[in-house]
KOLSEVO-870507 format. One line per 3 residues: number of its first residue (from 1); their letters; for each residue x, y, z of C-alpha. Coordinates in steps of 0.001 Angstrom, whole numbers, plus 500000, padded with zeros to 6 digits. Each point is the difference from the previous one (the first is absolute). Example, Ala and Ser with C-alpha at 12.3 -4.5 7.8 and 13.67 -1.06 7.14 Angstrom:
BEGIN
1) as) 512300:495500:507800; 501370:503440:499340
// end
This chain:
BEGIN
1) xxx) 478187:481311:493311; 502501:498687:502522; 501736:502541:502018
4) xxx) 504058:499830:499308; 502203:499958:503238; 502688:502851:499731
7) xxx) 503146:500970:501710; 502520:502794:500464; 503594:499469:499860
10) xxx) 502380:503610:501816; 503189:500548:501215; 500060:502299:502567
13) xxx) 502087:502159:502290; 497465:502134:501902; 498993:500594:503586
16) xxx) 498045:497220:501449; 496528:502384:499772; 500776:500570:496357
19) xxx) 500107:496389:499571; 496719:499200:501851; 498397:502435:497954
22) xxx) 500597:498418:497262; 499402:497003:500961; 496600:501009:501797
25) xxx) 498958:501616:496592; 500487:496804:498100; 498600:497227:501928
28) xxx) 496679:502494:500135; 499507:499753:496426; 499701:496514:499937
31) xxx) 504938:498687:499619; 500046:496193:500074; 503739:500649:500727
34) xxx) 502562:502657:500749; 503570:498851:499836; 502198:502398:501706
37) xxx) 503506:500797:499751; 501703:501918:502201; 503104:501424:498677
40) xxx) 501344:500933:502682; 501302:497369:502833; 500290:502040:502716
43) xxx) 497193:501504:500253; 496866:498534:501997; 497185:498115:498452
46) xxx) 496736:500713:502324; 499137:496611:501157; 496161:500694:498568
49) xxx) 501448:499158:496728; 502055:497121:500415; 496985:498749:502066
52) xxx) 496942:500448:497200; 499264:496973:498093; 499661:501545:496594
55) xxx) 503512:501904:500043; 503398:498569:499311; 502958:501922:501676
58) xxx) 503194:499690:498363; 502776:501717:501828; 502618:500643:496911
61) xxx) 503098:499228:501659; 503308:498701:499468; 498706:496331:500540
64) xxx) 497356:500659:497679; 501539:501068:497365; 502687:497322:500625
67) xxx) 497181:496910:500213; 498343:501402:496494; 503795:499614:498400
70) xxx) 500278:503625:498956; 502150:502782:500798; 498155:503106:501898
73) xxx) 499846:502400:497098; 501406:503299:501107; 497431:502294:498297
76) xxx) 496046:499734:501464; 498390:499961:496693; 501742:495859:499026
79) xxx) 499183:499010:503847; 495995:501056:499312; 500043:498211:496858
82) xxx) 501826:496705:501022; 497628:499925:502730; 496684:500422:498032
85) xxx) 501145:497325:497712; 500811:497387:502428; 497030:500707:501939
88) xxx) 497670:499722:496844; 501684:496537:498819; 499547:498831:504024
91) xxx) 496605:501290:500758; 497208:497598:499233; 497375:501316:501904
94) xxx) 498907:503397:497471; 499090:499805:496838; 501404:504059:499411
97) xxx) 502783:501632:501425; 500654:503262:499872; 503667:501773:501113
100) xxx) 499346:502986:501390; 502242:502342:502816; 498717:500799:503606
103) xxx) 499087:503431:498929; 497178:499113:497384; 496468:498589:500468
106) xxx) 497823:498336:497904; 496969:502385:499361; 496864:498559:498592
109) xxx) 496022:500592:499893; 498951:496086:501751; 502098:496740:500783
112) xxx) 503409:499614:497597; 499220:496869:499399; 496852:500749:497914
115) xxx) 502364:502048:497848; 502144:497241:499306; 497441:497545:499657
118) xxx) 498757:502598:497004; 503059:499388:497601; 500103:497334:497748
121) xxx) 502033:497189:499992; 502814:501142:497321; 500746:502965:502266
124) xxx) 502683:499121:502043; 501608:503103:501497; 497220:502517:501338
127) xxx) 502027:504141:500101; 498870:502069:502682; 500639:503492:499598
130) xxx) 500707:502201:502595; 498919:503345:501697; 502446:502232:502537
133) xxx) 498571:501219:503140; 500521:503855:500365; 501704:500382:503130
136) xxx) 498505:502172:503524; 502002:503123:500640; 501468:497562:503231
139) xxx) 499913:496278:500848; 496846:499038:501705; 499796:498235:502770
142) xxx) 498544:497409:498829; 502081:499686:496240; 498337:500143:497550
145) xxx) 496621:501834:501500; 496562:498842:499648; 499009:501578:496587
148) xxx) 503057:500173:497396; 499685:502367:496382; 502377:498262:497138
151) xxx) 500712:501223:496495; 499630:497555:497212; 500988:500188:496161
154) xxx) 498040:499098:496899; 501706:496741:497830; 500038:501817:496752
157) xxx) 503295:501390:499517; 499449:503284:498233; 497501:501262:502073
160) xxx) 501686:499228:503237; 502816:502410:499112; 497764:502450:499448
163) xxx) 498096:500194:503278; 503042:499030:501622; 501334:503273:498614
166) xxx) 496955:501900:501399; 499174:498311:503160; 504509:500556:501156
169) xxx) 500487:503515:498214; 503869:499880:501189; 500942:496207:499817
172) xxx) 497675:498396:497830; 502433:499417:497013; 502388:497828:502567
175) xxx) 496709:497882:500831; 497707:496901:498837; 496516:500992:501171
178) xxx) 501321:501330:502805; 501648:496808:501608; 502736:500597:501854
181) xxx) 500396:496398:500206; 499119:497272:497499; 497268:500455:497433
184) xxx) 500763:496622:498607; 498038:498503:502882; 500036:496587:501473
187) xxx) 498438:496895:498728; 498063:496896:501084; 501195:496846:498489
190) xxx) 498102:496502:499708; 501456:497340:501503; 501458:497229:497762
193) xxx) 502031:502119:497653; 503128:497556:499123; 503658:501625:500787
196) xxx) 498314:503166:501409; 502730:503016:500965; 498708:502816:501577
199) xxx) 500912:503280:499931; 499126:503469:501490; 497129:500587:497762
202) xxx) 499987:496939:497659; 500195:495950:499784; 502009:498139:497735
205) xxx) 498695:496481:498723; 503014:498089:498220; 500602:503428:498430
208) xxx) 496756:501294:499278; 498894:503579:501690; 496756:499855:501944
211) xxx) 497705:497646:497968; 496292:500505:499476; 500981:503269:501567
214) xxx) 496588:502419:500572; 499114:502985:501823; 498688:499206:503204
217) xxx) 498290:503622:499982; 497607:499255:503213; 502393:499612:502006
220) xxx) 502640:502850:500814; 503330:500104:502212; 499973:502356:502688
223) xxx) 503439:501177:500382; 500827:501947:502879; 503546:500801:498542
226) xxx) 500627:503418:501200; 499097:501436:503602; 500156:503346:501571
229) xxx) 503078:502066:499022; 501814:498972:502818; 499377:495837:499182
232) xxx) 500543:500710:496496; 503900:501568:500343; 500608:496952:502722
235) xxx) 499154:497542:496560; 501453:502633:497603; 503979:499162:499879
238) xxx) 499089:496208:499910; 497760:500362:497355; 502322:502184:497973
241) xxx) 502618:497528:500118; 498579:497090:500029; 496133:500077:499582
244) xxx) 497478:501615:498365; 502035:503008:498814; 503188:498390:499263
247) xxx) 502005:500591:496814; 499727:498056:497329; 496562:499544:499627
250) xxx) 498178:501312:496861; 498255:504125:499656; 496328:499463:500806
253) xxx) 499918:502496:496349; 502094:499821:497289; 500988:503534:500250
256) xxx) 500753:500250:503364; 503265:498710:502295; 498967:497257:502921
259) xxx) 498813:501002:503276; 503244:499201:501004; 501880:502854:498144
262) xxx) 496682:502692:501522; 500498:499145:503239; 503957:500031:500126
265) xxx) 499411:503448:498201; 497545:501235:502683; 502130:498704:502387
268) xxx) 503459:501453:498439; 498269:503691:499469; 497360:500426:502690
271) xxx) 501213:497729:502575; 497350:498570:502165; 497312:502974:499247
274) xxx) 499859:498828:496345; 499165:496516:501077; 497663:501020:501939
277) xxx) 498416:501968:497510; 499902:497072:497974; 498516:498278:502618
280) xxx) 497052:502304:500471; 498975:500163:496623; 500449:496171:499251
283) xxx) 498914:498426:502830; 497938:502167:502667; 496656:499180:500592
286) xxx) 498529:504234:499354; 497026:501612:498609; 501750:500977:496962
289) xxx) 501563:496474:499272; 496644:498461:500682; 497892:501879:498017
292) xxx) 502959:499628:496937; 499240:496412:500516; 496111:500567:500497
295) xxx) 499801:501725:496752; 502018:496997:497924; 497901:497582:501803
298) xxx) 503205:498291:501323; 499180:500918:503802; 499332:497055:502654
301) xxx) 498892:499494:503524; 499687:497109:502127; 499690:498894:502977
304) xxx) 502972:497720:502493; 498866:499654:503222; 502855:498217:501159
307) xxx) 499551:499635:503672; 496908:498220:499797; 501603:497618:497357
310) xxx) 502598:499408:502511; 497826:499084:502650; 497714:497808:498013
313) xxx) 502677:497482:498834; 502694:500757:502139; 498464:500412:503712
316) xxx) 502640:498977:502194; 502714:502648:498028; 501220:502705:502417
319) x) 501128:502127:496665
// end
C-alpha cells in the first residue's frame, strides 16, 4: 500500500508561538507540506518558518492579492477560501489537502497518512470532525498545557440533541453537540478534482458538493476554540459579529433561536455575569462538565506537548 503525501492549507493571524505550534504539531505526524498564509502584513513571520524546507510562507498582502488578480475580500471567511483553492490547484507535491485554522490539530491513533492510504479510490473528500478543548480556569503558560480534556458529539442527529440537552442543562437547546464552533468539520480533499472551489467546510468540483465524500472517523479535529474566560471575551465581540456567532447563520435546533440571539440576550439582561455563566457551563473544563461528558461517552483527553515539538523541528526559534 503506498503511503499518500498530504498537506495542510491555513490562514492565520496568530502570535508567532501559536503558529509554531501548529506547525510543530503537523510536520510530527508525518505534513509533506504546510502552505501558510498570513493574513496579516504587518505582523512578523518567525524566520524558522520561512526558513523550513517543507513550509510555504505566503505573506497576504496588498501585492499578493494584486499579483493573483483579485480584489482583497473584506470579510475573512472569502480570503480563507480563495486561498485554499489556489493553493490546492498550485500544489503538486500532496496528494490530500486539508484546510484547516491555526487553532485545530489533526488528532489520530498512528501516521495520517495510513488513514488516507485506507480510503478507496472513489472517495475524494475525506470529513474530519471535530472536538473543543474545555478551557483551564486561566491561560497556561505554556497554551494549551500538556494534557487537554475535549467534548465531542455523536453523528446521529436525534440522539445528539438529547445528550446535548443533558450534558448543558441551561444552553443545550442553542447548541450542536456542544460546539461552540463548527460541527460541520473540515475536510481532506484528493488532489486532481477539476474546477475545485473551496469553502469553509466544503469543496466544490464544477458544481458538485464534496464528492466521494466519507467520514474520516479516525481522525478528529482538535479545536482549541475557546480559552479561559478572560481569552474567550477578548474573541467574543469578533466572533459575534463576524465569526462563529454571527447572525445569520442557521439554529443548531429547529426550535431554538441562533447562538447569536442567546448571547445578545445574556448580554442585553445579565451583562457580562450572564456570559460568563454561559461560559462556565459551556466551555469550562470542571468535574461536573466532565463527568456529563464521561457519562455520554463524548469526553476526550490528549496530549500537546508543544515545546518539545518546537524544539524538534524548529531549533534555532527564540519563540
Amino acid at each position: 500500500m503506498n503511503s499518500p503525501a498530504w498537506g495542510i492549507v491555513s490562514t492565520i493571524r496568530a502570535p508567532a508561538r501559536d503558529v509554531l505550534n501548529f506547525a510543530a504539531w503537523h510536520l510530527d505526524l508525518g505534513a509533506t507540506r504546510l502552505m501558510l498564509h498570513f493574513d496579516d502584513p504587518d505582523a512578523p513571520v518567525p524566520e524558522a518558518l520561512r526558513n523550513h524546507p517543507q513550509i510555504d510562507v505566503v505573506v497576504a498582502d496588498q501585492a499578493y492579492w494584486q499579483r493573483i488578480g483579485r480584489r482583497r475580500p473584506t470579510r475573512h471567511q472569502p480570503r480563507q477560501t480563495l486561498n485554499a483553492t489556489r493553493a490546492y490547484a498550485a500544489n503538486t507535491a500532496c496528494d490530500w489537502l486539508a484546510h484547516i485554522d491555526v487553532d485545530e490539530f489533526l488528532l489520530c491513533d498512528g501516521p495520517v497518512a495510513g488513514h488516507l492510504a485506507r480510503l478507496a479510490p472513489e472517495c475524494q473528500t475525506a470529513r474530519l470532525r471535530p472536538i473543543e478543548a474545555l478551557a483551564a480556569d486561566a491561560l497556561p503558560t505554556e497554551p494549551p498545557d500538556t494534557r487537554v480534556n475535549f467534548k465531542a458529539f455523536t453523528l446521529q442527529t436525534p440522539l445528539r440533541h438529547r445528550q446535548t440537552a443533558r450534558i448543558f442543562p441551561t444552553y443545550g437547546g442553542w447548541l450542536n453537540g456542544g460546539m461552540l464552533s463548527h460541527a460541520a468539520g473540515k475536510l481532506f480533499v484528493r488532489k486532481g478534482l477539476p474546477e475545485a472551489e473551496f469553502r469553509i467546510h466544503n469543496v466544490l468540483s464544477r458544481g458538485e458538493q464534496n464528492p466521494g465524500q466519507v467520514e474520516l472517523s479516525d481522525i478528529s479535529l482538535a479545536h482549541f476554540h475557546a480559552g479561559p474566560w478572560e481569552d474567550w471575551l477578548k474573541h467574543y465581540r469578533f466572533r459575534l459579529e463576524s465569526g462563529a456567532y454571527r447572525a445569520g447563520l442557521r439554529p443548531a435546533q429547529g426550535a431554538t433561536a441562533p447562538l447569536h440571539d442567546l448571547l445578545r440576550d445574556l448580554e442585553n439582561r445579565r451583562g457580562l455575569a450572564g456570559l460568563r455563566h454561559f461560559h462556565q457551563e459551556v466551555c469550562c473544563d470542571t468535574p461536573d462538565l466532565r463527568a456529563r461528558l464521561g457519562a455520554e461517552g463524548l469526553l476526550r483527553t490528549a496530549e500537546f506537548d508543544f515545546a518539545t515539538l518546537r524544539r524538534r523541528h524548529f531549533a534555532d526559534a527564540t519563540t
